[in-house]
TORROFI-206585 format. One record per residue (C-alpha): residue in one letter; x, y, z. Coordinates in nm, 4 decimals. Example, Ala and Ser with C-alpha at 12.3 -4.5 7.8 and 13.67 -1.06 7.14 Angstrom:
% residues 2
- code|xx|yy|zz
- a|1.2300|-0.4500|0.7800 .
- s|1.3670|-0.1060|0.7140 .
//
This chain:
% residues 341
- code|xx|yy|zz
- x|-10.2642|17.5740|-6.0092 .
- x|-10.1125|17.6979|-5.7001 .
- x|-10.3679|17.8510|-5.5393 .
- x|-10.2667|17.9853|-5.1852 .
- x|-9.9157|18.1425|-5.3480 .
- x|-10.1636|18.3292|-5.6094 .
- x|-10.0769|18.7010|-5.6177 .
- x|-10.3957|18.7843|-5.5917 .
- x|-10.5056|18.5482|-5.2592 .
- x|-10.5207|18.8074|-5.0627 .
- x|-10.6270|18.5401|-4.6985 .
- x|-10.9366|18.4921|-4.8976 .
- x|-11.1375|18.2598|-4.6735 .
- x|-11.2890|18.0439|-4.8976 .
- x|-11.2597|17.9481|-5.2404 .
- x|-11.5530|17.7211|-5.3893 .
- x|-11.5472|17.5533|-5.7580 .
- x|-11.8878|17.4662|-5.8715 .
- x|-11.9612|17.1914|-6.1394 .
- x|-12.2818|17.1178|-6.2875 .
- x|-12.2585|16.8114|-6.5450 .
- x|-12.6241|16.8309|-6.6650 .
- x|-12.5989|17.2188|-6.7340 .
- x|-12.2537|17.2663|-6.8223 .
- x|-12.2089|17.4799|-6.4784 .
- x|-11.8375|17.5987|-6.4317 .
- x|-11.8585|17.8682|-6.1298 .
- x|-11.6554|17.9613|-5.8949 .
- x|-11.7303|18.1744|-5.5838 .
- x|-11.4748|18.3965|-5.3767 .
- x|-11.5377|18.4904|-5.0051 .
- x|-11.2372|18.7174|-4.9346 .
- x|-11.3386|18.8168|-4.5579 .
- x|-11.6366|18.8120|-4.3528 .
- x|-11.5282|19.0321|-4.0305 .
- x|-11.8159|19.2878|-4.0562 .
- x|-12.1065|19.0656|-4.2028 .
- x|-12.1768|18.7650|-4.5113 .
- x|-11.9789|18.8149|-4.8437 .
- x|-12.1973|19.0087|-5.1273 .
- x|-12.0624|19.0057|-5.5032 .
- x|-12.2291|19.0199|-5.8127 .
- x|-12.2355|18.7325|-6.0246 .
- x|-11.9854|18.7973|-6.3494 .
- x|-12.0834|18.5481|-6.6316 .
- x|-11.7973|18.6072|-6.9417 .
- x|-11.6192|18.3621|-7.1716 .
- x|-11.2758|18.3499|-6.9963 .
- x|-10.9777|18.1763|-7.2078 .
- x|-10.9583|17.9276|-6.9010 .
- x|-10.9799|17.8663|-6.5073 .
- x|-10.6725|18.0809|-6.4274 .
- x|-10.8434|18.3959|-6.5847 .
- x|-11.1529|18.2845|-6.3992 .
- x|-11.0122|18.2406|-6.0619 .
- x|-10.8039|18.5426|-6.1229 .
- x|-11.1354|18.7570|-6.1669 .
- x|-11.2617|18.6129|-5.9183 .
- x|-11.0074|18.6671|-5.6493 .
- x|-10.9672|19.0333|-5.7828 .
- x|-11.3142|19.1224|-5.7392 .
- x|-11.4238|18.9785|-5.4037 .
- x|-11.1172|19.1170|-5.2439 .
- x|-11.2329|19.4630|-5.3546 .
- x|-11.5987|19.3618|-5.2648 .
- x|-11.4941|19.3702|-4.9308 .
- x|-11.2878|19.7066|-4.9264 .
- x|-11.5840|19.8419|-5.0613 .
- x|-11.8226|19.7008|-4.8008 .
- x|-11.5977|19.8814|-4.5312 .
- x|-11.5512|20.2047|-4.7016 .
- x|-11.9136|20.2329|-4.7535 .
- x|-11.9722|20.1586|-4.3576 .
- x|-12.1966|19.8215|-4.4539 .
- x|-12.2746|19.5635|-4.1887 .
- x|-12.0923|19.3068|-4.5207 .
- x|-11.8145|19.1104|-4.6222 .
- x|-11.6658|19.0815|-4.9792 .
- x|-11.7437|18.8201|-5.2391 .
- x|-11.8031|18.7598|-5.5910 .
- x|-11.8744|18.4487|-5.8035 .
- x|-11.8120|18.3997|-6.1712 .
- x|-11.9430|18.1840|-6.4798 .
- x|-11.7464|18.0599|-6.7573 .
- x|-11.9380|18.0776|-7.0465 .
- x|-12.0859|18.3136|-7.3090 .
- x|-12.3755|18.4743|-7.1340 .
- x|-12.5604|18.5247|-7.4820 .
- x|-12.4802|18.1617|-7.6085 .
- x|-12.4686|17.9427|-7.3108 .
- x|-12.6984|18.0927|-7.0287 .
- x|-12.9971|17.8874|-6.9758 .
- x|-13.2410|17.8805|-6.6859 .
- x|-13.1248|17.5298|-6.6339 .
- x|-12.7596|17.6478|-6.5787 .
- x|-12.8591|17.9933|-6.3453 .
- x|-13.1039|17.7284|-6.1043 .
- x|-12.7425|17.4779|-6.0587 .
- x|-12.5540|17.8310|-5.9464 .
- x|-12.8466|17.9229|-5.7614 .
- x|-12.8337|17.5032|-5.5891 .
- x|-12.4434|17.5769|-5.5618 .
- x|-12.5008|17.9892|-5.3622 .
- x|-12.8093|17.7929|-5.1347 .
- x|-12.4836|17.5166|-5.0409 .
- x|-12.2732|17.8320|-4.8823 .
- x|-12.5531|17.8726|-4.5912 .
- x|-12.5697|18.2465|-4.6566 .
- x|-12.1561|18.2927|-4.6312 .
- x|-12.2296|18.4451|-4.9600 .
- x|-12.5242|18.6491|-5.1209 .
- x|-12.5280|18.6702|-5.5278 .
- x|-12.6562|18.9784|-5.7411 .
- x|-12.6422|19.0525|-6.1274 .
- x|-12.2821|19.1847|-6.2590 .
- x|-12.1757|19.1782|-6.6174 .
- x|-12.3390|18.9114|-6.8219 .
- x|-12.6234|18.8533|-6.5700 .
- x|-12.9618|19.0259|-6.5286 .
- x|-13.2466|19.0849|-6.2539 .
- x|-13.4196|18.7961|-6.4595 .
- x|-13.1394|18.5620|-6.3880 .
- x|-13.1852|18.6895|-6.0044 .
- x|-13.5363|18.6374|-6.0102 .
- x|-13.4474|18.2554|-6.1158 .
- x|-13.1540|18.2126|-5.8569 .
- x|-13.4565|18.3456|-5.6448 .
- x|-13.6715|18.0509|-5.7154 .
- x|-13.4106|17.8048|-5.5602 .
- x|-13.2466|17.9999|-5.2897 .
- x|-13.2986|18.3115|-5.0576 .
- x|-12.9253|18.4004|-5.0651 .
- x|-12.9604|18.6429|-5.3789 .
- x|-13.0592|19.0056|-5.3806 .
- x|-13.0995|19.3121|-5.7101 .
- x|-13.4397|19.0794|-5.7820 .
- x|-13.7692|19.2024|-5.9051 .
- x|-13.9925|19.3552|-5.6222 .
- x|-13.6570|19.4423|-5.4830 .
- x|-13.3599|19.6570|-5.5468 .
- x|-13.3553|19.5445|-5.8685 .
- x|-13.0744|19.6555|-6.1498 .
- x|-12.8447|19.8737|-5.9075 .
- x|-12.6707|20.0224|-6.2384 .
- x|-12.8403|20.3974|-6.1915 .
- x|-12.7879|20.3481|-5.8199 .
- x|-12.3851|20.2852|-5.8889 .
- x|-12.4013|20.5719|-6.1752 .
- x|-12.5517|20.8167|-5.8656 .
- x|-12.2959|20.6829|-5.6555 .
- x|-12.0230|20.8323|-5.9281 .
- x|-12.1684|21.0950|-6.0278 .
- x|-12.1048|21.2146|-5.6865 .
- x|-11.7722|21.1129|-5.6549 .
- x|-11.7037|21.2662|-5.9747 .
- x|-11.8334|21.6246|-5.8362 .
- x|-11.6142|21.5765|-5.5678 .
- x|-11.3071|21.5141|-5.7421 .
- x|-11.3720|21.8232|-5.9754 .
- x|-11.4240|22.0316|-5.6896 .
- x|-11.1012|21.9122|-5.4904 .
- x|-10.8672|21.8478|-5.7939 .
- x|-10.9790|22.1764|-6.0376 .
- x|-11.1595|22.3829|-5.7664 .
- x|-11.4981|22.3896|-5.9126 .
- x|-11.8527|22.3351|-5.8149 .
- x|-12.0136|22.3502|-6.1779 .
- x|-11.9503|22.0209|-6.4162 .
- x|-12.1125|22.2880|-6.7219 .
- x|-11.8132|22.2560|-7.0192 .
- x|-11.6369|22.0096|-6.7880 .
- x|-11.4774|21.7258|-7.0725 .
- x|-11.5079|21.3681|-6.9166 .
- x|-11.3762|21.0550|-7.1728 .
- x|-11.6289|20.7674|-7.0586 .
- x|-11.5040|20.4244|-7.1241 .
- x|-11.8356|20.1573|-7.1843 .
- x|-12.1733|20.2992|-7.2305 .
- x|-12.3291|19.9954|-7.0853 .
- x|-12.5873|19.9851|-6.8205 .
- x|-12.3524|20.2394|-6.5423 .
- x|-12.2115|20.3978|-6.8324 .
- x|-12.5001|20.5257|-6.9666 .
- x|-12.6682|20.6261|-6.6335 .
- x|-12.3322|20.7983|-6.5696 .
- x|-12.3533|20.9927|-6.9532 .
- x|-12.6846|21.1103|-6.8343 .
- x|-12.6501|21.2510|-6.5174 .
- x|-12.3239|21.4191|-6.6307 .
- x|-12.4940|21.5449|-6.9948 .
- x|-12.7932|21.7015|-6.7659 .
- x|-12.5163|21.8919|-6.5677 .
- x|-12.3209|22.0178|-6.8515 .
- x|-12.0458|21.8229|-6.9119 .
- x|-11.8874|21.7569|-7.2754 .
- x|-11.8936|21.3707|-7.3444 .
- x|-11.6488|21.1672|-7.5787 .
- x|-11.7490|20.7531|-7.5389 .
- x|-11.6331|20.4532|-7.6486 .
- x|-11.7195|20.0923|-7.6247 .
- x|-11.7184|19.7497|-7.7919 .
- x|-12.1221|19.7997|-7.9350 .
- x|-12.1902|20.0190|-8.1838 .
- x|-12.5260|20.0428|-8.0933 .
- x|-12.4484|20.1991|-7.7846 .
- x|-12.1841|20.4636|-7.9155 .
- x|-12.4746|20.5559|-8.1649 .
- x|-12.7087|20.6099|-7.8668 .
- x|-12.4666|20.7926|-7.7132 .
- x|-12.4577|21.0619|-7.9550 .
- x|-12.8103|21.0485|-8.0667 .
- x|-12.8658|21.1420|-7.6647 .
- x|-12.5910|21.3283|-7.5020 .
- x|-12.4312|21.4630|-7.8369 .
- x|-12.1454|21.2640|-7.7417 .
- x|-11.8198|21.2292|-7.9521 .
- x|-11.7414|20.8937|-8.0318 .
- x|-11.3902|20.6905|-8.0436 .
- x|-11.2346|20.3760|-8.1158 .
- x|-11.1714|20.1940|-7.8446 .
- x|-10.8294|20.2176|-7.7884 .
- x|-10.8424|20.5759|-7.8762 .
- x|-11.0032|20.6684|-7.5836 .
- x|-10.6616|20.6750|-7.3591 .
- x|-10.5397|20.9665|-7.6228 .
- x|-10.8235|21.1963|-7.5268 .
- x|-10.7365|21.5516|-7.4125 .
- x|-10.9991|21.5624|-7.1578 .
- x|-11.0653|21.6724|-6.7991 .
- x|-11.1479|21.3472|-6.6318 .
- x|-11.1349|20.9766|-6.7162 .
- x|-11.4309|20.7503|-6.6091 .
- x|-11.3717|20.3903|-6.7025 .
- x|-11.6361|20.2367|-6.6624 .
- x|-11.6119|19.8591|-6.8211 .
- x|-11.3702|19.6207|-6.7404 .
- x|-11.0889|19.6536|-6.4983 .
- x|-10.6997|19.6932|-6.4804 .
- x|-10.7170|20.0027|-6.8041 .
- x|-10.4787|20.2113|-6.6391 .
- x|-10.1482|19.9711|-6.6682 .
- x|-9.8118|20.0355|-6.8273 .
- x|-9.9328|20.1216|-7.1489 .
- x|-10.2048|20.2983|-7.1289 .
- x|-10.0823|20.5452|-6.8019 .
- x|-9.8531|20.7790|-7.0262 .
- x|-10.1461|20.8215|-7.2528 .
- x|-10.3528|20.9648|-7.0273 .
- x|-10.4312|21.3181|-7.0796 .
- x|-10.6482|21.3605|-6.7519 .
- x|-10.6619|21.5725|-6.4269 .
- x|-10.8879|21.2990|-6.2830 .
- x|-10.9420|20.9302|-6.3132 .
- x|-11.2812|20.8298|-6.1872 .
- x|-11.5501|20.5537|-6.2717 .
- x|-11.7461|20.2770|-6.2480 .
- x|-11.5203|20.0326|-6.3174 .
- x|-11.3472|19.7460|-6.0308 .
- x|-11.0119|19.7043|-6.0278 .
- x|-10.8879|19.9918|-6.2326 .
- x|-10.5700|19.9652|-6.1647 .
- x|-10.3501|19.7185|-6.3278 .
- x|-10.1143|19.7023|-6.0190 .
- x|-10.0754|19.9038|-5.6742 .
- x|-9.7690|20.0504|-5.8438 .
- x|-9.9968|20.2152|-6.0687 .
- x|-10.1695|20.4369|-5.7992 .
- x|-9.8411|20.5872|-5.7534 .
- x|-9.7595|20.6439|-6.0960 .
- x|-10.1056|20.8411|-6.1322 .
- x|-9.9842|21.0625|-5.8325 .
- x|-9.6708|21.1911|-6.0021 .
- x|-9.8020|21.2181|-6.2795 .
- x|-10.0410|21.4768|-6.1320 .
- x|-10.3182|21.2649|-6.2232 .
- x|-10.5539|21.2102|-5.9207 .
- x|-10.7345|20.8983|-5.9009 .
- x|-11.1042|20.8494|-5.7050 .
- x|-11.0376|20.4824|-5.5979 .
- x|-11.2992|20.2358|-5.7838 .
- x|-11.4224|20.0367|-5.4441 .
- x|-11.4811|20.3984|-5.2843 .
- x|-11.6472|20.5649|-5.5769 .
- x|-11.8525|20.2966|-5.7527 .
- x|-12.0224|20.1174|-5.4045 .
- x|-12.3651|20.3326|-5.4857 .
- x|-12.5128|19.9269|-5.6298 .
- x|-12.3687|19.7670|-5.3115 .
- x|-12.5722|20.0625|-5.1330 .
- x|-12.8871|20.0522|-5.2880 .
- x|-12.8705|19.6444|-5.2946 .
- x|-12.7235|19.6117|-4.9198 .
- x|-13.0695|19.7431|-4.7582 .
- x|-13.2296|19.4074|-4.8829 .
- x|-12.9624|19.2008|-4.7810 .
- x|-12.8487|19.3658|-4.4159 .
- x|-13.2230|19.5130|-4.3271 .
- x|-13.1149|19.9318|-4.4241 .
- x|-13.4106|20.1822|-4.5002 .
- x|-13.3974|20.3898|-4.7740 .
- x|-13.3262|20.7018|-4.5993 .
- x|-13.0041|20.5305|-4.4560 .
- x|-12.9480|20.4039|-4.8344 .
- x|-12.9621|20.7431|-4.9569 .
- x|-12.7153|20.9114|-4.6468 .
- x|-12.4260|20.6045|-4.6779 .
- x|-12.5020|20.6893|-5.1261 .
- x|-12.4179|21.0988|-5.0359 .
- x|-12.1117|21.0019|-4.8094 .
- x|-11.9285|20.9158|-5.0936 .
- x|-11.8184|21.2800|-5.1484 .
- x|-11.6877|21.3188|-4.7834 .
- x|-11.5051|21.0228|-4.8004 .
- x|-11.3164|21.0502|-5.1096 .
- x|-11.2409|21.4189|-4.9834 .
- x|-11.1143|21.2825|-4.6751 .
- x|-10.8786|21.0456|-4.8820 .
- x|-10.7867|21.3170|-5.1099 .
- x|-10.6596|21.5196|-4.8383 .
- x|-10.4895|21.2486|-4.6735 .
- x|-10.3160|21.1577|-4.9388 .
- x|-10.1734|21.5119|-5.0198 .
- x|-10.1287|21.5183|-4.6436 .
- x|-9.8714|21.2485|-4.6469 .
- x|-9.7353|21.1934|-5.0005 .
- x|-9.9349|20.9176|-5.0508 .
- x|-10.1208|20.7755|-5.3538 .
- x|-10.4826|20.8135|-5.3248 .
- x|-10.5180|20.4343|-5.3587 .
- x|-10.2849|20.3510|-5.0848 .
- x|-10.4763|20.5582|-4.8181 .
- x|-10.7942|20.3900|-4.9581 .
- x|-10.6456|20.0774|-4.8420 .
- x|-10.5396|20.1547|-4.5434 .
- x|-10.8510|20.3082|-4.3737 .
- x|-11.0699|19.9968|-4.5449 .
- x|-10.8372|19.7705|-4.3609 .
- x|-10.8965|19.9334|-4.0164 .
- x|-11.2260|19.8830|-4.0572 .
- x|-11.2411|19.5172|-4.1846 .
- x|-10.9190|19.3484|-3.9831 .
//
C-alpha cells in the first residue's frame, strides 16, 4: 500500500491503524487537517472486502469532515475513524472500549461520534474509557433528525433557487436509504407536502415508509430511473458516477449522504446536464452542528443560527456558480479551502 501517492491523501495529517489482538480491533482513524480546531468524524463500523476499501473510506470521509467543519463556520477540523467488521456480528463492548483506549491515545487530535454501524450506546461505552467522544446519552445524542433538519433546509433552498418555489406541497423527491436521516428526512418532507418514492436494502424500512408517508417503493437500483423533481441520496456515498448520472431524471440532487460524488468530474457533468447539485459537506453538516456545541462549548441558540445558515450558504454557492460557469461542487471547494488553509 502506497499510502502518501493515494488519490485520495488529500495532506491528511495523520493516519493511525489501530489493532486490538484480544478483541479483534481493526480501526483506523483519519485526521485530514486541524487549522481551525481538533478533527471530529463519526465512527463508520462496516464489513469492508479489505484495508484498501477501509483506508479509502476513511480518507474520503475525514477530508470532507473538514470541508464541512469550515463551511458550517465550526471552531473544528476533519476526521473520521472506521471499523472493519460486521457491526451486527462482531461488535462487542469489549471491541468499542479498545477503539475507545486507541481515540484516548490521539490526546484529543480527534473526537469520535456514532456513524453507520455505531450507536449512542456504543458512545456511551467509548465514554466510559475516554472523554474524546461526543452524540452520548445526556448529550447531543443521535444527531440523525438534527442532519435530516439540516437537509430539509437545504432542500427548500434548492427548490426555491433551482424551480422558483417556496411550497414543497406535490414537490416529487426519490429518497435513497430510509435509515435513521432518511427517515427523519421522509418526515419532514411528507409533513410539507412532498410526494415520496424510497428505496433501500431493508424491507422493513421500505414497508414503514409507505405505511407512514404513503411512499412509493423501488428496487434499489431502480431508484436512478425515477422521473422525479429532486434526488436525495441519503446512504452510502459516490451514487452519482458514470453509470448512474445519465439516469438521472432530476432538477436537483440533494441529501444526506458524504461523498456523493463518484469523482470531481462528476460535479461538472451534473451542471450540463442541468442538474444542480446541493454539495453533501454543505447540506448534510446539521449532526456536526447539533454535536459540535458539546465538543467546541456552542449554545443552542448558536446551534440553531449556524443549522438555518445552511440555506444562505448553499444560495450563495448556487449563485456563484451560475456566476462563473462553475459546478456547484467546485465553488464549494473553493470557499471551504479559504477558510481552512
Amino acid at each position: 500500500m502506497n499510502l502518501f501517492d493515494h488519490p485520495d491523501f488529500a495532506g491528511h495529517e495523520q493516519i493511525v491503524f489501530s489493532h486490538d489482538e484480544a478483541t479483534g480491533l481493526r480501526a483506523i482513524v483519519a485526521i485530514h487537517n486541524t487549522n481551525r480546531g481538533p478533527a471530529l468524524g463519526g465512527c463508520r463500523m462496516w464489513p469492508y472486502p479489505g484495508e484498501a476499501a477501509a483506508l479509502e473510506d476513511a480518507l474520503r470521509l475525514s477530508r470532507g469532515m473538514t470541508f464541512k467543519a469550515a463551511m458550517a463556520g465550526l471552531d473544528l477540523g476533519g476526521g473520521k475513524a472506521v471499523i472493519v467488521g460486521d457491526a451486527k456480528r462482531d461488535k462487542t463492548e469489549a471491541l468499542m472500549k479498545a477503539f475507545g483506549r486507541a481515540v484516548d491515545r490521539l490526546n484529543r487530535r480527534y473526537i469520535t461520534a456514532e456513524d453507520v454501524g455505531t450507536t449512542v450506546a456504543d458512545m456511551d461505552t467509548i465514554k466510559t474509557v475516554t472523554d474524546h467522544v461526543v452524540g452520548v446519552t445526556g448529550g447531543a445524542g443521535d444527531p440523525s433528525n438534527s442532519t435530516a433538519h439540516g437537509v430539509f433546509i437545504g432542500i427548500r433552498a434548492a427548490v426555491r433557487y433551482k424551480l422558483g418555489r417556496e411550497s414543497l406541497e406535490g414537490l416529487h423527491v426519490a429518497v435513497q436509504g430510509v435509515g435513521h436521516v432518511g427517515r427523519f428526512l421522509c418526515e419532514y418532507l411528507h409533513d410539507a407536502g412532498a410526494r415520496l418514492t424510497v428505496t433501500d436494502i431493508d424491507p422493513a424500512a421500505l414497508r414503514k415508509a409507505e405505511r407512514d408517508f404513503g411512499a412509493i417503493t423501488v428496487g434499489p437500483d431502480d431508484i436512478y430511473d425515477t422521473d422525479c423533481d429532486l434526488f436525495a441520496p441519503c446512504a452510502l456515498g459516490a451514487v452519482v458516477n458514470d453509470e448512474t448520472l445519465p439516469r438521472l431524471k432530476c432538477a436537483i440532487v440533494a441529501g444526506s449522504a458524504n461523498n456523493v460524488l463518484d469523482d470531481a468530474r462528476h460535479g461538472t457533468a451534473l451542471r450540463r446536464a442541468g442538474i444542480l447539485y446541493a454539495p453533501d459537506y454543505v447540506i448534510n453538516a446539521g449532526g456536526l452542528i447539533d454535536v459540535a456545541r458539546f465538543a467546541v462549548g456552542y449554545d443552542i441558540e448558536e446551534a440553531r443560527a449556524k443549522l438555518h445558515r445552511i440555506d444562505a450558504t448553499l444560495v450563495e454557492i448556487f449563485a456563484r456558480a451560475d456566476a462563473e460557469g462553475s459546478p456547484t461542487s467546485d465553488v464549494a471547494d473553493a470557499i471551504a479551502e479559504e477558510r481552512f488553509r
